[in-house]
C-alpha positions as CSV (number, residue, x, y, z in Angstrom):
1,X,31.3,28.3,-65.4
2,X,29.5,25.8,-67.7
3,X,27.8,22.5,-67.0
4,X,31.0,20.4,-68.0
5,X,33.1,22.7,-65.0
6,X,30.2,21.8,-62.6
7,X,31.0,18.7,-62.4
8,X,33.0,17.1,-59.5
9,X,34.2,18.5,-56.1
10,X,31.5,17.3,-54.4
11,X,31.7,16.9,-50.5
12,X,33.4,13.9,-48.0
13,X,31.2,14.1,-45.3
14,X,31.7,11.6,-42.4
15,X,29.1,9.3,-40.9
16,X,29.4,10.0,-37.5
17,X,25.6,7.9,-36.6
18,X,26.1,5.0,-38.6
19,X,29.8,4.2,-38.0
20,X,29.5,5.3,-33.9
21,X,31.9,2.7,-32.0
22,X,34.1,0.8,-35.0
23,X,38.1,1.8,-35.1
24,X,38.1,3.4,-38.0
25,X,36.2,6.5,-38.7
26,X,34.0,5.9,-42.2
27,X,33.3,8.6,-45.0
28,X,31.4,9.0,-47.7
29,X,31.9,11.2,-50.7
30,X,28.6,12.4,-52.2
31,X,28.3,12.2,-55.4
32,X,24.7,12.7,-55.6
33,X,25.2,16.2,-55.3
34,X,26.8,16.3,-59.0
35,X,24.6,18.3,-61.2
36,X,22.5,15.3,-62.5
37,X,22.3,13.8,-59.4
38,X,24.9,10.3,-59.6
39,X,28.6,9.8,-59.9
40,X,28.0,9.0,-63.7
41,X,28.2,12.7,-64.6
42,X,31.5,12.5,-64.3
43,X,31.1,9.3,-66.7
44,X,29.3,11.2,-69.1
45,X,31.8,14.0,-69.3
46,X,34.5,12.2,-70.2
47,X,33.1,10.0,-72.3
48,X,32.0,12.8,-74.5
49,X,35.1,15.5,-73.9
50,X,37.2,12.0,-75.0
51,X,35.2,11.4,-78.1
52,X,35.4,15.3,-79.3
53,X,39.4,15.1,-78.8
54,X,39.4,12.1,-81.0
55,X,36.8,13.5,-83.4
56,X,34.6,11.0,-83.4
57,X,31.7,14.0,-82.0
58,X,31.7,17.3,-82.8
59,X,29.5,19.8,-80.7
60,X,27.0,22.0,-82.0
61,X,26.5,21.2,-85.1
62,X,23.7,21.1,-87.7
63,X,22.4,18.5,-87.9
64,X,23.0,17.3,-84.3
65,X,25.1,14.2,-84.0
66,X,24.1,11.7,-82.1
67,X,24.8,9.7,-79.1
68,X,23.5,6.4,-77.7
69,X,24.1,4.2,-74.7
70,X,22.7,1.3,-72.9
71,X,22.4,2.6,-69.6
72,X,20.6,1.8,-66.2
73,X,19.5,5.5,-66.1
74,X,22.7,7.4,-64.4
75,X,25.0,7.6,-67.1
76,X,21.8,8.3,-69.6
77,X,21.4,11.3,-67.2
78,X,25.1,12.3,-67.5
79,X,24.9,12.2,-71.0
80,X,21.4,13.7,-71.6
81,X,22.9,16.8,-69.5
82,X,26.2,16.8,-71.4
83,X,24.4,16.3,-74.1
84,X,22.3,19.5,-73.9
85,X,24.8,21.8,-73.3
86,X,27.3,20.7,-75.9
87,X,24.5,20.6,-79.0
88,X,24.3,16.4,-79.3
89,X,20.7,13.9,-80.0
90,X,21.0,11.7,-76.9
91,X,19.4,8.2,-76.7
92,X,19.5,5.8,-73.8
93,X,18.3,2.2,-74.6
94,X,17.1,0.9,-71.0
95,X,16.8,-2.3,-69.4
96,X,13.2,-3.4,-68.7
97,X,13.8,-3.4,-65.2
98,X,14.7,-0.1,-64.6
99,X,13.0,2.2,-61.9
100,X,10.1,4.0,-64.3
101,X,11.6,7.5,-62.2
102,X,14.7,7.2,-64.4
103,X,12.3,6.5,-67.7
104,X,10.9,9.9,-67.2
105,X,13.5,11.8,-65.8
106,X,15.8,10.7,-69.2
107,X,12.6,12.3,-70.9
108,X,12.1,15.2,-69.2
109,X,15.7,15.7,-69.9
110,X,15.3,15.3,-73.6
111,X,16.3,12.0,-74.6
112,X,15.1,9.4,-76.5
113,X,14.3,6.2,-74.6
114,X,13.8,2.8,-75.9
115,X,13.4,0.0,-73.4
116,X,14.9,-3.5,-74.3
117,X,13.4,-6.8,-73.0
118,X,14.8,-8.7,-70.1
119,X,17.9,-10.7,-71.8
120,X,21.3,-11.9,-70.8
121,X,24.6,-10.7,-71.8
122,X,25.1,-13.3,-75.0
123,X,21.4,-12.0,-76.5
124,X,21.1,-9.7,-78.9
125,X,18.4,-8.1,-77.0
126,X,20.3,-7.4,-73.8
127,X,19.9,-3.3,-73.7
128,X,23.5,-2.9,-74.3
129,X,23.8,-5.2,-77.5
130,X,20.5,-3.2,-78.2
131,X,22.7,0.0,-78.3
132,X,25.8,-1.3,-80.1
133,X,23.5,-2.9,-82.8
134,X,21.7,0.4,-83.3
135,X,25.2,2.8,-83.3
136,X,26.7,0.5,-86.2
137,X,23.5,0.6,-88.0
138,X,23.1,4.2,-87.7
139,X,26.4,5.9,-87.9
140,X,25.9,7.4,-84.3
141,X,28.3,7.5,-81.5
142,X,28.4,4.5,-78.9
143,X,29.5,5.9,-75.3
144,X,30.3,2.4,-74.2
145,X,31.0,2.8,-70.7
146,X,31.5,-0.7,-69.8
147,X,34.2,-0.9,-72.2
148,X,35.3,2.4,-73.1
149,X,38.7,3.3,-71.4
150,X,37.5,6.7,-71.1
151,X,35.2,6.0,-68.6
152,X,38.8,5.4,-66.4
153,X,40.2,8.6,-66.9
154,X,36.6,10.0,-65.1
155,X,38.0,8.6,-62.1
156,X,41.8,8.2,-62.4
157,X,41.8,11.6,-63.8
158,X,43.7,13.3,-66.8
159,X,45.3,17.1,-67.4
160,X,42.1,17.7,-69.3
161,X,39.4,15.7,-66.9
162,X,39.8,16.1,-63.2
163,X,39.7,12.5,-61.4
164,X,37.6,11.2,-58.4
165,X,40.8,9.6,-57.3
166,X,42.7,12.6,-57.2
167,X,39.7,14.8,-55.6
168,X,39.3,11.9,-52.3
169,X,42.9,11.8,-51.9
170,X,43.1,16.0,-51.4
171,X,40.3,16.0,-49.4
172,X,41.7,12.9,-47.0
173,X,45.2,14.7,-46.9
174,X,46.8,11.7,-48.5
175,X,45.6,9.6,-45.3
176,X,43.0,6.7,-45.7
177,X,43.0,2.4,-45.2
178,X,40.4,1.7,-47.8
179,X,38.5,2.7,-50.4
180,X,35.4,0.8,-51.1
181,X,33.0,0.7,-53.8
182,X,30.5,-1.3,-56.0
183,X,30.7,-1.7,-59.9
184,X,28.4,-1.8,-62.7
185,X,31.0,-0.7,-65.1
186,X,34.2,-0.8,-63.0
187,X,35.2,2.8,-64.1
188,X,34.8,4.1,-60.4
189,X,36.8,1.1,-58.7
190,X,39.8,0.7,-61.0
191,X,40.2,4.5,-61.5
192,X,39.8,5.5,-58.4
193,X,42.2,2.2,-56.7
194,X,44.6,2.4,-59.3
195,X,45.3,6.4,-58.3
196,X,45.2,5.5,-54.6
197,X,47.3,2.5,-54.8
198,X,50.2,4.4,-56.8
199,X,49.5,7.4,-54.1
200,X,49.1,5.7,-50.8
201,X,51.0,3.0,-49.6
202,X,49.0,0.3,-48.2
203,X,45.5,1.0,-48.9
204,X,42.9,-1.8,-49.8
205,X,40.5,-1.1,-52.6
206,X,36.9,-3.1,-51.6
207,X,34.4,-4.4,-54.0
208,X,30.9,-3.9,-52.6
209,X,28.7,-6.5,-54.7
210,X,25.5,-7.3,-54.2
211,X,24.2,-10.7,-53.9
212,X,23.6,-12.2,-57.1
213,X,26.0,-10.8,-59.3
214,X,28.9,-12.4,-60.1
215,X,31.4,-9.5,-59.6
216,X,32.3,-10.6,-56.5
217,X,33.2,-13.9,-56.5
218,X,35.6,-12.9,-59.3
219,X,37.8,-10.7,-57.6
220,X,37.9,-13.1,-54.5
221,X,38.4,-16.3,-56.4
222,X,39.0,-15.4,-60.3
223,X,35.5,-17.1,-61.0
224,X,32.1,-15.3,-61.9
225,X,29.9,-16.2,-59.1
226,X,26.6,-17.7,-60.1
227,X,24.1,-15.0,-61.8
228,X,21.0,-14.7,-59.4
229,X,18.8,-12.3,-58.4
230,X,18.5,-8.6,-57.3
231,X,17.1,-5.5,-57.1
232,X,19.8,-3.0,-56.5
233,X,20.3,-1.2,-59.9
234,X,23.2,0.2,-61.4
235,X,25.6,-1.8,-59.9
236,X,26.5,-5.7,-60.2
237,X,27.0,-7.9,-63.2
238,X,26.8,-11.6,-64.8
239,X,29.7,-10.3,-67.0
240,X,32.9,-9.0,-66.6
241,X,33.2,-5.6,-68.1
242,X,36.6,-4.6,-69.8
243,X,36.5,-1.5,-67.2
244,X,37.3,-3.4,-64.0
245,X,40.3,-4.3,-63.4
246,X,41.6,-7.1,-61.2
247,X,44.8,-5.8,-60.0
248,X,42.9,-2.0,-58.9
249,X,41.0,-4.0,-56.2
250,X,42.4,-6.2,-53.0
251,X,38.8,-8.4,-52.6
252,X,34.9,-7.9,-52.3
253,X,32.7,-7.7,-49.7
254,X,28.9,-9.3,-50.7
255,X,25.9,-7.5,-49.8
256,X,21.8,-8.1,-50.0
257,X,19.0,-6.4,-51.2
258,X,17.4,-6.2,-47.7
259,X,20.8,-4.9,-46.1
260,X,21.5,-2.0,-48.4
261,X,17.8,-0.8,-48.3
262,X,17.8,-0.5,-44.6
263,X,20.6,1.0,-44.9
264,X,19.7,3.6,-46.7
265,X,16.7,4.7,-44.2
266,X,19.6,4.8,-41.6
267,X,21.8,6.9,-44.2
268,X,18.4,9.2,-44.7
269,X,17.0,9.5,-40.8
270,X,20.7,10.0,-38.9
271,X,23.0,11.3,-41.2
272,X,20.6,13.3,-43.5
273,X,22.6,11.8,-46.7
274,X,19.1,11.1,-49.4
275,X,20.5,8.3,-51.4
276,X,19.7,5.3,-53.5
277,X,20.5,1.4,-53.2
278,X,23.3,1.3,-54.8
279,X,24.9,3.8,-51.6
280,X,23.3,1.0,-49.3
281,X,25.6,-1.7,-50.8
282,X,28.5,0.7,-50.7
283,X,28.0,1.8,-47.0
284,X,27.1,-1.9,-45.4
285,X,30.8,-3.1,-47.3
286,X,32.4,0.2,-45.9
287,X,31.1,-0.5,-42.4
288,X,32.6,-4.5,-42.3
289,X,35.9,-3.1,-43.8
290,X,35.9,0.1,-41.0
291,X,35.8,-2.6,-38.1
292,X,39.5,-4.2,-38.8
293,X,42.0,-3.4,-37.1
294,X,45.1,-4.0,-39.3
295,X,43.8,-0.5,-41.6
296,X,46.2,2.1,-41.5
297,X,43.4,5.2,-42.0
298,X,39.7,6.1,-42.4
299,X,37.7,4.5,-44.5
300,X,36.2,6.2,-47.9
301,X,33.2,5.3,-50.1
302,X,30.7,6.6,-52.4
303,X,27.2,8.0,-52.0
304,X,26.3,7.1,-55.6
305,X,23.0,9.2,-56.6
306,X,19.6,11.0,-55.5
307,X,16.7,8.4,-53.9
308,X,14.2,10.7,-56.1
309,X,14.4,8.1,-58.7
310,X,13.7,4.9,-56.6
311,X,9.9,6.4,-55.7
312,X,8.4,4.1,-57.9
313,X,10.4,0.9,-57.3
314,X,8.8,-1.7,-54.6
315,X,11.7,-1.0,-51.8
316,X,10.6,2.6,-51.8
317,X,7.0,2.0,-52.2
318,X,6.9,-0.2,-49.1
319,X,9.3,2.0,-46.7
320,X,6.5,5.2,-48.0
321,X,4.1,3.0,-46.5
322,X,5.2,1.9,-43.5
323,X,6.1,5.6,-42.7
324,X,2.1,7.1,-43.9
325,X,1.1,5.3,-40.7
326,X,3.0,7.6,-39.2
327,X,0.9,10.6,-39.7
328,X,-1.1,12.5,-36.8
329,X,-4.2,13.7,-37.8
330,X,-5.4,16.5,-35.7
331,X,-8.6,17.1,-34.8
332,X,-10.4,20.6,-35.6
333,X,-9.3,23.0,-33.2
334,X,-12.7,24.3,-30.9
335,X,-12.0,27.9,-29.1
336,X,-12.9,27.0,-25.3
């Protein structure tokens, strides 16, 4: 087995704490346990098997070709991995806002990290513009993952790339009422929805968004919401990307900062699942949708990535606090 072939088949565990009491049981499908730690491994891979088919990279050769991506640090993880093992010069152009954990990690990995200014969508400095602008000017491969179809296929699945879709409806024996889950790019979403909703009759597809991206109010009323702010990364947007698709997904369910990172203490102290943010949003949105009564199964979602790259990030910094109170400090034991 290679690194490519190690990615996927991760677990559906059930949250049998957190859930206790609604009508519909709720499971989560833990992606964090991919070899880079996120559900974007599974981005990466396809992004880069589907660029090798077409011929746009070819693997190990001398000198390496390169790869760049504006990334939020998940994907840039994917592809630094993929990356390695397939012979490829990775670089991830980063948002300034991005947890410094992630800036390191991509390092440590081997890639080459620039970090772009705070900017909107429309400026040239937004990190992914950053990233396009330096491809065409360099001759190097974009992964373009918010726009890139191939990022679908990661999650709809392929003969030659094995699906998220496909993997949650084996392991739920073809049984489950809804599927939720948030979006930065949309791959997960619409891949995933449009394999359920062609395999199981009934199901609803949820958007968890968090509050202040404009994702939401755009599947529930066909208008971006207004862009404000949050601290959840990876997921959310003030743009639409090409990746999510309208008719994949039923409506979304709007969640806040404050909710998803309580949630993920809850997700860490009774269910043992050591998460991020962006599985906060996802599990509060699973939860609302678990308590109807007109579902006809269990509810699925996804635990996105690895709370190891949070520790710097002021959530994290304050729950760390609140929990070195904690400590006993014993005194020196004295032999009677």
């Amino acid at each position: 087995m290679d690194l490519i072939e190690a990615i996927g088949n991760t677990p559906m565990i059930e949250l049998k704490h957190v859930a206790v009491g609604l009508p519909n049981r709720v499971f989560v499908k833990c992606e964090y346990l991919n070899p880079g730690g996120s559900i974007k491994d599974r981005t990466a891979r396809a992004l880069i098997l589907d660029a090798e088919v077409r011929g746009l990279l070819v693997p190990h050769r001398t000198p390496p070709m390169t790869i760049i991506e504006g990334t939020a640090g998940n994907t840039g993880v994917g592809l630094a991995l993929v990356a390695a093992s397939r012979g490829y010069r990775c670089i991830c152009v980063l948002p300034e806002r991005v947890a410094v954990d992630k800036r390191v990690a991509l390092l440590q990995l081997g890639a080459e990290v620039f970090i772009a200014k705070a900017a909107g969508i429309k400026s040239p400095d937004n990190f992914r513009n950053v990233a396009a602008r330096l491809a065409e000017e360099n001759g190097w491969f974009l992964a373009n993952q918010f726009h890139n179809p191939a990022n679908l296929d990661a999650h709809y699945g392929t003969t030659a790339i094995p699906g998220t879709g496909p993997e949650v409806f084996e392991q739920m024996g073809g049984v489950l009422g809804a599927f939720v889950s948030a979006a930065g790019t949309g791959g997960t979403i619409s891949g995933v929805g449009r394999f359920l909703k062609e395999h199981v009759p009934g199901v609803q597809i949820v958007l968890a968004d968090p509050i202040g991206s404009g994702l939401g109010e755009w599947i529930n009323t066909g208008q971006l919401g207004p862009d404000g702010p949050f601290t959840v990364e990876g997921i959310g947007s003030a743009s639409v990307p090409s990746n999510l698709k309208k008719p994949s997904v039923d409506y979304a369910e709007k969640v806040g900062d404050a909710e998803a990172y309580a949630m993920v203490e809850r997700l860490v102290k009774e269910e043992g699942l050591t998460v991020g943010g962006s599985t906060g949003v996802n599990v509060v949105a699973a939860l609302r949708v678990a308590a109807r009564t007109d579902l006809k199964g269990p509810v699925v979602t996804i635990a996105c990535d690895q709370w190891d790259r949070y520790r710097s990030t002021p959530w994290m910094k304050a729950w760390e606090a609140k929990e070195v109170e904690k400590l006993v400090f014993l005194a020196p034991y004295r032999a009677p």
